[in-house]
C-alpha positions as a printed NumPy array, in Angstrom:
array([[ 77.   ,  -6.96 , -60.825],
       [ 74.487,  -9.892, -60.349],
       [ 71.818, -10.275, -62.738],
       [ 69.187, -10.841, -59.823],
       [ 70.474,  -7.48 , -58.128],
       [ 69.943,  -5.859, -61.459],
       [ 66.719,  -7.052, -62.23 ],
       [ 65.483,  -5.561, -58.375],
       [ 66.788,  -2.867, -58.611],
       [ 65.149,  -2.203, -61.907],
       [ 61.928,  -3.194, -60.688],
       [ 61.657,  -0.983, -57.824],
       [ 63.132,   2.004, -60.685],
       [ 60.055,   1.257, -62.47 ],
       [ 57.917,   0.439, -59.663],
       [ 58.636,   4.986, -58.558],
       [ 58.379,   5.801, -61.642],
       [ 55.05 ,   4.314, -62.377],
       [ 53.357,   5.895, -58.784],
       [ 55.07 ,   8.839, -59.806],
       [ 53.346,   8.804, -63.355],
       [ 49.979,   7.649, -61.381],
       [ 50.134,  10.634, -59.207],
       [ 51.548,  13.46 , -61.723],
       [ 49.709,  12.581, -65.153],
       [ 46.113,  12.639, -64.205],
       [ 46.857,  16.505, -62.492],
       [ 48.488,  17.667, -65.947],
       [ 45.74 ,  16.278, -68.045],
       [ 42.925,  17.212, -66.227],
       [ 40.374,  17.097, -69.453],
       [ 41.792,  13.336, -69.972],
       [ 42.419,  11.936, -66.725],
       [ 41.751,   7.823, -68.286],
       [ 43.833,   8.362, -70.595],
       [ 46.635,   9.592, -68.544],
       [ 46.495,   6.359, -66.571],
       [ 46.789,   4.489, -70.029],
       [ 49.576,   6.833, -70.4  ],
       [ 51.072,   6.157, -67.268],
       [ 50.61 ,   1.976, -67.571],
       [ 52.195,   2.243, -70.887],
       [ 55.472,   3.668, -70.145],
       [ 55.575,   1.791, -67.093],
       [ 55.505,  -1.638, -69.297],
       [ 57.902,   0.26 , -71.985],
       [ 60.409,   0.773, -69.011],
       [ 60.061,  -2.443, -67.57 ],
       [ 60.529,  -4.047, -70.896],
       [ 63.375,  -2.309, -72.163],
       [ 65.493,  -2.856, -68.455],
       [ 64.709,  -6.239, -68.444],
       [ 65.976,  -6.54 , -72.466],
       [ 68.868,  -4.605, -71.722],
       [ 70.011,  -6.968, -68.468],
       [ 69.098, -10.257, -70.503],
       [ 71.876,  -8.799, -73.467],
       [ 74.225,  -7.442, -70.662],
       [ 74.46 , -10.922, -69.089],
       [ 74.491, -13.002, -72.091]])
């Protein structure tokens, strides 16, 4: 498959999952609700980055 198609794909993946982090984490950690939006910005990046590194070694 293209890279390009990959790499949207992948974005939008990441892109639910972080509104679905936004919206979930702060209701489970109600004591803690900044850091569950640190939480939630960090695993976003963390998926982002690791999709991205694993498209750049799949098309190389």
């Amino acid at each position: 498959m293209n890279p390009r198609v990959l790499e949207v794909l992948a974005a939008f993946g990441c892109l639910a999952l972080f509104v679905a982090l936004l919206v979930t984490l702060p209701n489970m950690m109600v004591e803690m609700e900044g850091v569950a939006y640190i939480v939630a910005l960090v695993a976003f990046i963390a998926a982002l980055s690791t999709a991205g590194y694993l498209i750049d070694k799949r098309a190389a």
